[in-house]
Structure formats: C-alpha cells, structure tokens
N, CA, C and O atoms as CSV, one atom per row, in Angstrom:
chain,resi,resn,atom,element,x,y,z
A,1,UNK,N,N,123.673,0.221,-51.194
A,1,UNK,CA,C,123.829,0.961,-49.958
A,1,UNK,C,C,124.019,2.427,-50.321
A,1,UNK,O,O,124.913,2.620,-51.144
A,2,UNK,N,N,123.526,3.240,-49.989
A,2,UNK,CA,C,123.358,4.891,-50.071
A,2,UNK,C,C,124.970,5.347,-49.587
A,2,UNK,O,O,125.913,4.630,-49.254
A,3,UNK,N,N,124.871,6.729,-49.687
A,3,UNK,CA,C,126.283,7.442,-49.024
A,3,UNK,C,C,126.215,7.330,-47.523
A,3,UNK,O,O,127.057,6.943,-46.712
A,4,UNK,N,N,125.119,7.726,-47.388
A,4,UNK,CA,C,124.470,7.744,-46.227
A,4,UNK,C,C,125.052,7.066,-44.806
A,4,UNK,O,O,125.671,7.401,-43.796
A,5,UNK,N,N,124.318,5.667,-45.526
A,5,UNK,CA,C,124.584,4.346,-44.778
A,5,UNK,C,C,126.092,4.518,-44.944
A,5,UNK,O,O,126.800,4.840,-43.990
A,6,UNK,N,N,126.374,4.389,-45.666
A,6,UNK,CA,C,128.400,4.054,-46.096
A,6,UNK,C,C,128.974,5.053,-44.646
A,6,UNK,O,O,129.504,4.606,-43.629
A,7,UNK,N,N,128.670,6.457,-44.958
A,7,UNK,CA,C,129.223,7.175,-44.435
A,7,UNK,C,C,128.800,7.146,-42.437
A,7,UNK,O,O,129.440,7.782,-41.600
A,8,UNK,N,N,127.787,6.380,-42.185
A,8,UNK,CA,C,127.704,6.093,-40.534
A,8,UNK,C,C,128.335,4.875,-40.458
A,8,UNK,O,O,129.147,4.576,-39.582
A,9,UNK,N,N,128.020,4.251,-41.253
A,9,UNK,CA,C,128.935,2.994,-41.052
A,9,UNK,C,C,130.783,3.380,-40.945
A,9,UNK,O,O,131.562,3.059,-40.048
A,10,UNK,N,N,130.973,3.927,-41.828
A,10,UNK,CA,C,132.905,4.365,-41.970
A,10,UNK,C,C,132.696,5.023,-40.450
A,10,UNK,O,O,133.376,4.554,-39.538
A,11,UNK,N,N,131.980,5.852,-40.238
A,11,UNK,CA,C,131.859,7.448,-38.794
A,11,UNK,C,C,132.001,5.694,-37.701
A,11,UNK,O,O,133.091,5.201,-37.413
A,12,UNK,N,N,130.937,5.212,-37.381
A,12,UNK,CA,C,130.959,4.081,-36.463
A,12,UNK,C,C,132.428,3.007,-36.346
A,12,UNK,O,O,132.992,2.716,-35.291
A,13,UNK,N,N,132.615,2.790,-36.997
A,13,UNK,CA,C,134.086,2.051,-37.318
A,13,UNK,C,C,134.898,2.716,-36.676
A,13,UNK,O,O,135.461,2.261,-35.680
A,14,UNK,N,N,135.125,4.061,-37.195
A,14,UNK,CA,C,136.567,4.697,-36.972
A,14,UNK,C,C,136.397,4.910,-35.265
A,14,UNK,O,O,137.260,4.615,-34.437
A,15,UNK,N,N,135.090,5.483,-34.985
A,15,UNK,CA,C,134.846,5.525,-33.541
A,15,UNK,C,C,135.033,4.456,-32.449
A,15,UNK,O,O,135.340,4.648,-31.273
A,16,UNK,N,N,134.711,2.934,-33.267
A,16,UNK,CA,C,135.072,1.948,-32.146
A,16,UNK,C,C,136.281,1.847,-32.326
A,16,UNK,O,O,136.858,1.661,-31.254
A,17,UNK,N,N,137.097,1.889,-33.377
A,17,UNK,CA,C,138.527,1.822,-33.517
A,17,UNK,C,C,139.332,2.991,-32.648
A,17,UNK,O,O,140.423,2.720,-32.146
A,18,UNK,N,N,138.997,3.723,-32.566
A,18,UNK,CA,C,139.581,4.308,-31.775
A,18,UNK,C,C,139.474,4.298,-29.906
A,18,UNK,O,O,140.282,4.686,-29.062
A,19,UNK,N,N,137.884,3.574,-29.754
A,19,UNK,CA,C,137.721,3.313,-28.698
A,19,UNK,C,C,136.309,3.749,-27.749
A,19,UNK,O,O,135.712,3.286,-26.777
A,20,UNK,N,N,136.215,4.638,-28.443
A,20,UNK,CA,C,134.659,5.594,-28.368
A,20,UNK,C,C,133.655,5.108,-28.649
A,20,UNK,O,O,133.425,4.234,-29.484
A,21,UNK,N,N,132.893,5.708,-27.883
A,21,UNK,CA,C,131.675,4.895,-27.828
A,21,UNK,C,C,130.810,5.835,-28.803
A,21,UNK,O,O,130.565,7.036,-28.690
A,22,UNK,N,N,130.373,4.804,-29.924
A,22,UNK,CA,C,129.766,5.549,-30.867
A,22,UNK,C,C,128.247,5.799,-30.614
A,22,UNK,O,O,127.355,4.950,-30.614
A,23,UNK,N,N,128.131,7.251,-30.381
A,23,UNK,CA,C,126.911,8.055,-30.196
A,23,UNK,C,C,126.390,8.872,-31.543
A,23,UNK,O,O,127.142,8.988,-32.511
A,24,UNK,N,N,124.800,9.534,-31.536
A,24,UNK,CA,C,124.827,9.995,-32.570
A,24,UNK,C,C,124.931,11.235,-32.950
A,24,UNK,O,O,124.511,11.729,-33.997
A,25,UNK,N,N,125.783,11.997,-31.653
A,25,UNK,CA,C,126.655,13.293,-31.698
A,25,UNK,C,C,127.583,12.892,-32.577
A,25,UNK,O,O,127.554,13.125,-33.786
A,26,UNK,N,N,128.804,12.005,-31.713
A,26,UNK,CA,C,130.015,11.523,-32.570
A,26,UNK,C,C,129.930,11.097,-34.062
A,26,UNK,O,O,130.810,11.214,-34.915
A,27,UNK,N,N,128.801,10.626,-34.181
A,27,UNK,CA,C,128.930,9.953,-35.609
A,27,UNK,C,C,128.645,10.950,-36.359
A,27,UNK,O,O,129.101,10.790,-37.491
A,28,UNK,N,N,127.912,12.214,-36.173
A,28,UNK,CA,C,127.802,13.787,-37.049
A,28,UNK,C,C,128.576,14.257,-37.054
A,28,UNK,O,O,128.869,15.106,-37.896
A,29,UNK,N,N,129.406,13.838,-35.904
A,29,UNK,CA,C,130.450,15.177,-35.590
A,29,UNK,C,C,131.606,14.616,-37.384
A,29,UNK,O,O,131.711,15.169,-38.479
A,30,UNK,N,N,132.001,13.789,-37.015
A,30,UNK,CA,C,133.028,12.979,-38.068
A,30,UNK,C,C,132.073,12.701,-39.475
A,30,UNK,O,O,132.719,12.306,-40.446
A,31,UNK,N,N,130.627,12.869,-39.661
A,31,UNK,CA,C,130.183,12.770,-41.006
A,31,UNK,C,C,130.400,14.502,-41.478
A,31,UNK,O,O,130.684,14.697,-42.659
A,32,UNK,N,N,130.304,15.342,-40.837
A,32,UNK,CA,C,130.343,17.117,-41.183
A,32,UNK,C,C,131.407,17.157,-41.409
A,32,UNK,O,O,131.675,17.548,-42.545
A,33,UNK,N,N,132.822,16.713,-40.301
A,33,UNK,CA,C,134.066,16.556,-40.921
A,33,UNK,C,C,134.724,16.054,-42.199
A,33,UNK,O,O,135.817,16.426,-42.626
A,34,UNK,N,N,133.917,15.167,-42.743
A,34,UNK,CA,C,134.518,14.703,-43.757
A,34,UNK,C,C,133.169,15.551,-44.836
A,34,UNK,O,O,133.141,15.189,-46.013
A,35,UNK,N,N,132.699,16.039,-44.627
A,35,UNK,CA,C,131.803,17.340,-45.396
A,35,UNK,C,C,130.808,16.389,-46.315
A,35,UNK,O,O,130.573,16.765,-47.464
A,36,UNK,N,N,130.266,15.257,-45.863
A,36,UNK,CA,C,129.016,14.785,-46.372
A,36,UNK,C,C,128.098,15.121,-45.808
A,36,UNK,O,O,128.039,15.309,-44.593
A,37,UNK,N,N,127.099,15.275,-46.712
A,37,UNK,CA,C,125.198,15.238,-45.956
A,37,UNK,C,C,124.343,14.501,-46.321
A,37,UNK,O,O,123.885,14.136,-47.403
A,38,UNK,N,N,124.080,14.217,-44.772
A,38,UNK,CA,C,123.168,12.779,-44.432
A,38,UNK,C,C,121.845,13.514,-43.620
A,38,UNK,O,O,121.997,14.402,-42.781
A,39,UNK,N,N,121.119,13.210,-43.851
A,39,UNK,CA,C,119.418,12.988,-43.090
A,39,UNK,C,C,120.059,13.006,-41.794
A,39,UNK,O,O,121.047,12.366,-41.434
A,40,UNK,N,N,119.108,14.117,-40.918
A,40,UNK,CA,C,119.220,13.798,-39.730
A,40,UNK,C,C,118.810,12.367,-38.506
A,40,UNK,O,O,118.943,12.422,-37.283
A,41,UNK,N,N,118.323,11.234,-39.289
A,41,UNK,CA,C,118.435,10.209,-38.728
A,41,UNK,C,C,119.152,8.847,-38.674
A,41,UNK,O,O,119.091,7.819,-37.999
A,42,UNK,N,N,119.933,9.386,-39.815
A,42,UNK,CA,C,120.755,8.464,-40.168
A,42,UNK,C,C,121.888,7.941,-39.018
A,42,UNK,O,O,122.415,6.831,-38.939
A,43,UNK,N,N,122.049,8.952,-38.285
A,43,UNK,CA,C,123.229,8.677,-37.562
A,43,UNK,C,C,122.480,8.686,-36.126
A,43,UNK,O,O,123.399,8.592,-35.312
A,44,UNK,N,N,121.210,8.756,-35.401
A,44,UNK,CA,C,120.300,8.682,-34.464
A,44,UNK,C,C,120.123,7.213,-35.096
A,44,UNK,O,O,120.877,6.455,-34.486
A,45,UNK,N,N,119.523,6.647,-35.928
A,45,UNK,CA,C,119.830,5.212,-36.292
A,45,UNK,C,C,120.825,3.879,-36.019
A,45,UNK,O,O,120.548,2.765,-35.574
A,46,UNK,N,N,122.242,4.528,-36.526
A,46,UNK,CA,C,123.139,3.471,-35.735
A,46,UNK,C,C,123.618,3.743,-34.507
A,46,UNK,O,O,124.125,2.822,-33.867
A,47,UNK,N,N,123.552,4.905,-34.019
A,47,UNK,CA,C,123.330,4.754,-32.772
A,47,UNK,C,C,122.689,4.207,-31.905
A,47,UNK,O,O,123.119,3.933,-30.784
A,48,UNK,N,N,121.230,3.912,-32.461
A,48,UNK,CA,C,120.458,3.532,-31.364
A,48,UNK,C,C,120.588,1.759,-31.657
A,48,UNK,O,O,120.074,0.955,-30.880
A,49,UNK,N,N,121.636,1.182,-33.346
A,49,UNK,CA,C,121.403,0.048,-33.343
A,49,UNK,C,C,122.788,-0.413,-32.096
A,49,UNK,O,O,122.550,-1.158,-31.145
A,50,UNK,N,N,123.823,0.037,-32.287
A,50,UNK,CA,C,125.009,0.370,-31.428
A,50,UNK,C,C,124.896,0.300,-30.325
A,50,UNK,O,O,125.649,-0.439,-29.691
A,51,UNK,N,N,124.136,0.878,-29.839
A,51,UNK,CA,C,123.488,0.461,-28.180
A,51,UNK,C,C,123.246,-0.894,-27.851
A,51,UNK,O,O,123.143,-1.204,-26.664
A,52,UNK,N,N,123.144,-1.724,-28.727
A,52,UNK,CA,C,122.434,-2.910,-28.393
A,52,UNK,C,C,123.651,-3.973,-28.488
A,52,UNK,O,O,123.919,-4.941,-27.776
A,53,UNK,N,N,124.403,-3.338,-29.839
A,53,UNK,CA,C,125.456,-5.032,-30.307
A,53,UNK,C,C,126.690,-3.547,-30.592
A,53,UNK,O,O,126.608,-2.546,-31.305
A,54,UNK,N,N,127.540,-3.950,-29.838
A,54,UNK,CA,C,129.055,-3.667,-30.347
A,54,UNK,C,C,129.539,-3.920,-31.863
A,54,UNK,O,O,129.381,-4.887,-32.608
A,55,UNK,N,N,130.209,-2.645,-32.041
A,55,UNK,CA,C,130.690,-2.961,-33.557
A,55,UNK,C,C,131.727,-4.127,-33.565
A,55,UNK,O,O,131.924,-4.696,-34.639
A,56,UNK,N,N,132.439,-4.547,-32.398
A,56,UNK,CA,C,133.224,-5.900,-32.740
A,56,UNK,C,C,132.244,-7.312,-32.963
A,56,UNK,O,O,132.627,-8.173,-33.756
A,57,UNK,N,N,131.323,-7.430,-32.419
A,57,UNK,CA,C,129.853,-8.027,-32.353
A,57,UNK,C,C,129.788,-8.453,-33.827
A,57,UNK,O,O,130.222,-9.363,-34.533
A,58,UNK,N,N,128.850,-7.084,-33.974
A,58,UNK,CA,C,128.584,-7.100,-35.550
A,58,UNK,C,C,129.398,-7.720,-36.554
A,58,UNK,O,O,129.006,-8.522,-37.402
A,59,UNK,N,N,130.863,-7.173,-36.351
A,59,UNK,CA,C,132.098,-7.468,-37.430
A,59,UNK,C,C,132.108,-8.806,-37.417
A,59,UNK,O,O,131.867,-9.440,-38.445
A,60,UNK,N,N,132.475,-9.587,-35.883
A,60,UNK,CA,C,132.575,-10.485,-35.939
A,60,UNK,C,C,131.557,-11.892,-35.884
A,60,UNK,O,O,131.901,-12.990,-35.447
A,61,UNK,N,N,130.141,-11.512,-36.484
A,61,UNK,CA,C,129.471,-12.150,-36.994
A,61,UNK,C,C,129.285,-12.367,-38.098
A,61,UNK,O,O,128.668,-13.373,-38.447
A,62,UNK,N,N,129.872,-11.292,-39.142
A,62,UNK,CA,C,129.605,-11.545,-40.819
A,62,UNK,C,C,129.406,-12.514,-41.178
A,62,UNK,O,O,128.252,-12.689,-41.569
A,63,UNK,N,N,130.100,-13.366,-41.240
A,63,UNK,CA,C,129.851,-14.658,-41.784
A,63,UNK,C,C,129.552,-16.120,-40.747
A,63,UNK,O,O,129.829,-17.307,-40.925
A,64,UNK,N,N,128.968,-15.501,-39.791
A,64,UNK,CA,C,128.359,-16.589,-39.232
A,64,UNK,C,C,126.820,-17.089,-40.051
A,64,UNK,O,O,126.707,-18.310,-40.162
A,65,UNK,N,N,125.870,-16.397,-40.513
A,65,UNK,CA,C,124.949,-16.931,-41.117
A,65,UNK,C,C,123.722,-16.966,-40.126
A,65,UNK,O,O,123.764,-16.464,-39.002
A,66,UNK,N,N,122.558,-17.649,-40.690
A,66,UNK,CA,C,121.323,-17.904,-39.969
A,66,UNK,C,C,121.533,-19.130,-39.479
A,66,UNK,O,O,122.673,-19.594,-39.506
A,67,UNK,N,N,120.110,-20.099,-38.775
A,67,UNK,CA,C,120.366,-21.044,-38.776
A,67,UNK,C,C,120.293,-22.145,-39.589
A,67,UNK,O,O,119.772,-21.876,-40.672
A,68,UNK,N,N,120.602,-23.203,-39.468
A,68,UNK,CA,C,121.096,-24.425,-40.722
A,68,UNK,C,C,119.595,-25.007,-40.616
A,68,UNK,O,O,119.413,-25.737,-41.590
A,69,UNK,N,N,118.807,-24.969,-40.045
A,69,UNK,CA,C,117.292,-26.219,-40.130
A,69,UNK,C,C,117.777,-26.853,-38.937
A,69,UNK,O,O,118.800,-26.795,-38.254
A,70,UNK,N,N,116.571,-27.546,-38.922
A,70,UNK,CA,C,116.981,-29.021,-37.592
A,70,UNK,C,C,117.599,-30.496,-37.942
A,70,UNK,O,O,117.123,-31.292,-38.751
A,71,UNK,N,N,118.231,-30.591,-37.511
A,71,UNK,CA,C,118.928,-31.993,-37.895
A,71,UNK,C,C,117.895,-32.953,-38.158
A,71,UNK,O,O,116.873,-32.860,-37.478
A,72,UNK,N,N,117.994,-34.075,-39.225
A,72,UNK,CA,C,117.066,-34.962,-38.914
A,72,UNK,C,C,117.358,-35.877,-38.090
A,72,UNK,O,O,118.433,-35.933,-37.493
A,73,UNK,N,N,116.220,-36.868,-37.951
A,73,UNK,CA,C,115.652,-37.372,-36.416
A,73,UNK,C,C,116.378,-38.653,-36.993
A,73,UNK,O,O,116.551,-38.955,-38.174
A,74,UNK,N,N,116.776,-39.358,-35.788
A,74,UNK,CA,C,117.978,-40.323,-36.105
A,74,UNK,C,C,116.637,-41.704,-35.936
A,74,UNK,O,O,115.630,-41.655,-35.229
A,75,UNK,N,N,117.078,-42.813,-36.825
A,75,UNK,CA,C,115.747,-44.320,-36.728
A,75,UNK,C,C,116.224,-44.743,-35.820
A,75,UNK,O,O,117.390,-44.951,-35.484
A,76,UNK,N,N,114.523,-45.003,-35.027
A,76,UNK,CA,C,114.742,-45.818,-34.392
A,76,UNK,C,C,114.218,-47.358,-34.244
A,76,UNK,O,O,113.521,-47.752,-35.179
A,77,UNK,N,N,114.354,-47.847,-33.677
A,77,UNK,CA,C,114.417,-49.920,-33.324
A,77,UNK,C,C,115.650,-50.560,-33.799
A,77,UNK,O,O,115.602,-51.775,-33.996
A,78,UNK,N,N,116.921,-49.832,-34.047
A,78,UNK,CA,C,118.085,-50.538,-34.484
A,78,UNK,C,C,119.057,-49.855,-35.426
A,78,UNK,O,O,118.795,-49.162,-36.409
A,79,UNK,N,N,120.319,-50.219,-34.884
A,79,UNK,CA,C,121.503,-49.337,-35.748
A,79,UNK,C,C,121.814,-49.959,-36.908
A,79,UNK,O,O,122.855,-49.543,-37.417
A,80,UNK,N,N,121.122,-51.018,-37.628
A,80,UNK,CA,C,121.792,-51.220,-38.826
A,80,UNK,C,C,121.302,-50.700,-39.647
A,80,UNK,O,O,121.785,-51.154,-40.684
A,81,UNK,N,N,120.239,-49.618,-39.965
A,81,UNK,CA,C,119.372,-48.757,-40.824
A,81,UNK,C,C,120.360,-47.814,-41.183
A,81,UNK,O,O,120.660,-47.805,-42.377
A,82,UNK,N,N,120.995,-46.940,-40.363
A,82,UNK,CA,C,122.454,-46.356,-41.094
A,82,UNK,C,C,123.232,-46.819,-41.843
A,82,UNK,O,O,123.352,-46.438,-43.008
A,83,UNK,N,N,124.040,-47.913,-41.201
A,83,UNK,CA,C,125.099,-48.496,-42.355
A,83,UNK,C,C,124.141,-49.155,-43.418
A,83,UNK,O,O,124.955,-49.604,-44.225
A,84,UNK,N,N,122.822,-49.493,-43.916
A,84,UNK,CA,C,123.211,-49.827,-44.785
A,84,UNK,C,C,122.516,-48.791,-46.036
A,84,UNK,O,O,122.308,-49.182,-47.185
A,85,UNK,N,N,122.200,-47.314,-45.498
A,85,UNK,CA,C,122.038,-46.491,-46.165
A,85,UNK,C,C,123.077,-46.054,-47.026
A,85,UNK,O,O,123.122,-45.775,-48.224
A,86,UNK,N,N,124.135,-46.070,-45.835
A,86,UNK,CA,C,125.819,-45.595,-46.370
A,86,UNK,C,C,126.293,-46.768,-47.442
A,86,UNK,O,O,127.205,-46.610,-48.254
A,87,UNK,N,N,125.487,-48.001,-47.290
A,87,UNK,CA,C,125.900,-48.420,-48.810
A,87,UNK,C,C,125.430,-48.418,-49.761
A,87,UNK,O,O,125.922,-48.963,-50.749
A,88,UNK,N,N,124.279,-47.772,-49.749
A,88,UNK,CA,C,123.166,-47.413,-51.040
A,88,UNK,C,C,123.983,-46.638,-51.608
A,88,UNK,O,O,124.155,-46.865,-52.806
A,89,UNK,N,N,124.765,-45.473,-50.988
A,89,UNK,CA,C,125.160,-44.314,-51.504
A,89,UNK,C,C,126.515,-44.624,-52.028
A,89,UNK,O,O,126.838,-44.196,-53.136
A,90,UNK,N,N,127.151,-45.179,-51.469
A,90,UNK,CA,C,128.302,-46.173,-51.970
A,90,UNK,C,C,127.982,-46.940,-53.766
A,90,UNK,O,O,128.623,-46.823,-54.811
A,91,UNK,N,N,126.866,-47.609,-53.472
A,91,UNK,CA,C,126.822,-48.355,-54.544
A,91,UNK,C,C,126.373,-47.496,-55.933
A,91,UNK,O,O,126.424,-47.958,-57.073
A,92,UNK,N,N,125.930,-46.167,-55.574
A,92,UNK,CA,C,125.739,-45.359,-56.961
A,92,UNK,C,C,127.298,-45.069,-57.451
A,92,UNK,O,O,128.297,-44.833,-56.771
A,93,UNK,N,N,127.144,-45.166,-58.769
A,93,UNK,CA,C,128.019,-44.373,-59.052
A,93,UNK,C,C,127.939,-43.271,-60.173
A,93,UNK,O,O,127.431,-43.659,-61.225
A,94,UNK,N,N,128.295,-42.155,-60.131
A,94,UNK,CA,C,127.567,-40.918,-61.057
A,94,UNK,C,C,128.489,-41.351,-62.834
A,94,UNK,O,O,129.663,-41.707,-62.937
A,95,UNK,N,N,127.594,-41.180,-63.870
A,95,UNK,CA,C,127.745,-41.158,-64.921
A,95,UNK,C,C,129.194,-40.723,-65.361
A,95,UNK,O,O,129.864,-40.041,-64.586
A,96,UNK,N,N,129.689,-41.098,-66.577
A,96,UNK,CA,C,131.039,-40.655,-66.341
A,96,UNK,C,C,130.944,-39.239,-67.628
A,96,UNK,O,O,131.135,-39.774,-68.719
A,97,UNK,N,N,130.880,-38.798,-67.683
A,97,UNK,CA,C,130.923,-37.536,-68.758
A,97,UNK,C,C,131.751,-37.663,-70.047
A,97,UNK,O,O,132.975,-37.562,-70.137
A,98,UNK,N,N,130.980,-37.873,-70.901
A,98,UNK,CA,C,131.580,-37.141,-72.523
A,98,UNK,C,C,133.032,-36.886,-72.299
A,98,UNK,O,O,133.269,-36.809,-71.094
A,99,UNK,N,N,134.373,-36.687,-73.262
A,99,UNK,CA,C,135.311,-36.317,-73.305
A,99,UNK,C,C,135.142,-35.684,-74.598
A,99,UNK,O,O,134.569,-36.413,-75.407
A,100,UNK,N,N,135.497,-34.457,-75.060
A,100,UNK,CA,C,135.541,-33.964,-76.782
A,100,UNK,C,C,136.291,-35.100,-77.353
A,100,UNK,O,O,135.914,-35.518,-78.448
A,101,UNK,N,N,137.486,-35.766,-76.665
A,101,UNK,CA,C,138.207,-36.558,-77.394
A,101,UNK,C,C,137.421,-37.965,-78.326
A,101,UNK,O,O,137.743,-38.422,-79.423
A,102,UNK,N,N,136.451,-38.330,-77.510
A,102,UNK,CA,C,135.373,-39.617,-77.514
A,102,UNK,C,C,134.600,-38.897,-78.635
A,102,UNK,O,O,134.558,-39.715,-79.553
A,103,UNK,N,N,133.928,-37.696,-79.040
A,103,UNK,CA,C,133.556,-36.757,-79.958
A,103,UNK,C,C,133.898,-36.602,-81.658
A,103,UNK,O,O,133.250,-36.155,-82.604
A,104,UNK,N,N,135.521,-37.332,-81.489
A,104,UNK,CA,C,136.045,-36.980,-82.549
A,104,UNK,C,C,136.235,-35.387,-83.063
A,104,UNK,O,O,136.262,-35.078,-84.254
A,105,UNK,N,N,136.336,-34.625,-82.174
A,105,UNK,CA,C,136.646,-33.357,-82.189
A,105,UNK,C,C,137.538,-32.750,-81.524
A,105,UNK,O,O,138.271,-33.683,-81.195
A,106,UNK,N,N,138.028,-31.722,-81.053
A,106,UNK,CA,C,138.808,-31.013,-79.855
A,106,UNK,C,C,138.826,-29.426,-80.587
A,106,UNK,O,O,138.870,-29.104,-81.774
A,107,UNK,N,N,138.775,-28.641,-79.388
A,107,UNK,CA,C,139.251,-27.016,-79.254
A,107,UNK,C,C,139.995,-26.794,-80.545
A,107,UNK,O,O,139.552,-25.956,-81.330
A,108,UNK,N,N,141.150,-27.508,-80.851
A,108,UNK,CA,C,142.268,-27.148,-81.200
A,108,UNK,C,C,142.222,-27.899,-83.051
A,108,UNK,O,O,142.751,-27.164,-83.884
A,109,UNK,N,N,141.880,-28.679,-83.362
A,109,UNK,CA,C,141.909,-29.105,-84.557
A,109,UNK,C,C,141.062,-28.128,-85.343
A,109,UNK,O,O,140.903,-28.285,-86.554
C-alpha cells in the first residue's frame, strides 16, 4: 500500500470518527495538515468510494469474506444414504505417526 493510500485511508477514518462526512475537500484538507503529498486523485477517489459504503460498512466487513460455493445437493430417494456415509468416515482411521522414541533416537541423547 503506497503513502498515499495509507494517508486517505488514516484522513477518512479520523473524519468518520469524528462524525463528518468524508469528502474530498476534507480528506486534503487533513492530508496538507499532516504535510504529506498525494496525487490529486487520491482523495477524489475515496471519496467517491465513500459515497457508496460507509466507513463503519467497510470496517465492519473485514473479515466477512467472499462467498463459500453452493452447498451440495442433498440425495435423493431416501435418508439412509447419509448415515451410512457418516460411517464410512467413522470407519477410517488416519495412520498413527512415527514417535523419535520408536526411532531409537531423541533431540536430546
């Protein structure tokens, strides 16, 4: 991420935090204040993304994600095709792993 970006992003923040509606006057006004220089579109940019989604919006989507896929399609002609999948998976059981001890070795000898 550039200074750039950093610095409309911090200008946008402090502006919804305070309550203001972040424009891309305001967001120059507070990037000149803090005596960085940014491209004149940088801050005509989140403004115009700002218009659309609120910075609480935004924030509070971070970690929502995309979507997951589509569920798969449940069988049909009868419910016992589930349970007895769930005992296929049951009946594996995963390998049991090496111990150094079984090795005749260890870290420490």
């Amino acid at each position: 991420m550039s200074i750039a970006e950093l610095a409309c992003t911090y200008a946008a923040l402090a502006l919804a935090d305070d309550g203001i509606a972040p424009t891309a006057e305001k967001i120059s006004e507070l990037i000149k204040a803090a005596n960085i220089k940014v491209d004149s579109f940088w801050p005509a940019l989140f403004a115009k993304l700002l218009e659309k989604k609120s910075v609480e919006d935004l924030i509070s989507g971070v970690g929502a994600g995309g979507g997951g896929g589509a569920a798969p399609a449940a069988v049909s002609g009868g419910g016992a095709a589930a349970p007895a999948a769930e005992e296929k998976k049951e009946e594996k059981e995963e390998p049991k792993e090496e111990s150094d001890d079984d090795m005749g070795f260890s870290l420490f000898d």
